[in-house]
C-alpha positions in Angstrom: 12.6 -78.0 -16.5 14.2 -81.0 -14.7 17.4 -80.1 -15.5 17.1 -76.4 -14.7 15.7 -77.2 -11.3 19.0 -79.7 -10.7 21.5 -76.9 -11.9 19.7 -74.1 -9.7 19.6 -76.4 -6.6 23.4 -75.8 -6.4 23.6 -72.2 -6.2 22.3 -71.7 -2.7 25.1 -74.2 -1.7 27.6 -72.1 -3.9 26.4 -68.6 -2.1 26.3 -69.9 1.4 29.8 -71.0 1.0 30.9 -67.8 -0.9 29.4 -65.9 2.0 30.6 -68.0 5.0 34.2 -69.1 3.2 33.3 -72.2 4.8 33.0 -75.4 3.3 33.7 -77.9 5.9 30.2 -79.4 5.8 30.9 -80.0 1.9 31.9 -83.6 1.2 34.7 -83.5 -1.1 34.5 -86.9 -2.3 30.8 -86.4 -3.1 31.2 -83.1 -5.5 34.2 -84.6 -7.0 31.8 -87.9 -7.7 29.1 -85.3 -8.9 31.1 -83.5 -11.2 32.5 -86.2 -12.5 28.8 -87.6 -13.5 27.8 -84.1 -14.5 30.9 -84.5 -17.1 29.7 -87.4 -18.3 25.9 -86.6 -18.9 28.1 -83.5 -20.6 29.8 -85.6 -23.1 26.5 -87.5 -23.1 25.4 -84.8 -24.4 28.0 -83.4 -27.1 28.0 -87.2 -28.6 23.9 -86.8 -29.0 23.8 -83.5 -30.0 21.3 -82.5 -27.5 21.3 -78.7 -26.9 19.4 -79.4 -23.7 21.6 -81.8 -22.4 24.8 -79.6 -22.9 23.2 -76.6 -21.6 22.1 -77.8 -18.4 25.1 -79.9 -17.4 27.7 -77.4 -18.6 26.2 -74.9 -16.3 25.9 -77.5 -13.8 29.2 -78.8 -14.0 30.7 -75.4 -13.9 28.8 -74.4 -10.5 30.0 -77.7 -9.1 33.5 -76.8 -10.0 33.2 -73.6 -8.7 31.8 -75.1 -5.4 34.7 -78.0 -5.6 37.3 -74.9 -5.9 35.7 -72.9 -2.5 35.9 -76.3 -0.5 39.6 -76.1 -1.5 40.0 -72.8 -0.7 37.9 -72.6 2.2 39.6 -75.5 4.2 
């Protein structure tokens, strides 16, 4: 449940973005700090074999990149 609730808590971020194309209010330094984590929890994950784990932060690491790629785009 915890780590749904921290992967879904990105997608409002991700659509207001997607909507605006604006990201100036993003910090750059922050997602790429966060998605760097979020990688690690993932390999975390692969090394433990935890299904839950891998899941979660896959999906999260994926929206952060996707929100990492619109705050390049959306300059």
């Amino acid at each position: 449940m915890a780590g749904g609730l921290t992967t879904a808590s990105l997608i409002p971020q991700a659509t207001k973005i997607r909507k605006a194309r604006v990201a100036e209010d993003v910090s750059l330094k922050m997602f790429i700090a966060f998605c760097l984590g979020v990688g690690l929890w993932l390999t975390c994950g692969i090394i433990k074999g935890e299904m839950a784990i891998i899941i979660n932060n896959a999906v999260t690491l994926l929206l952060g990149a996707v929100i990492l790629v619109m705050k390049l785009k959306y300059k």
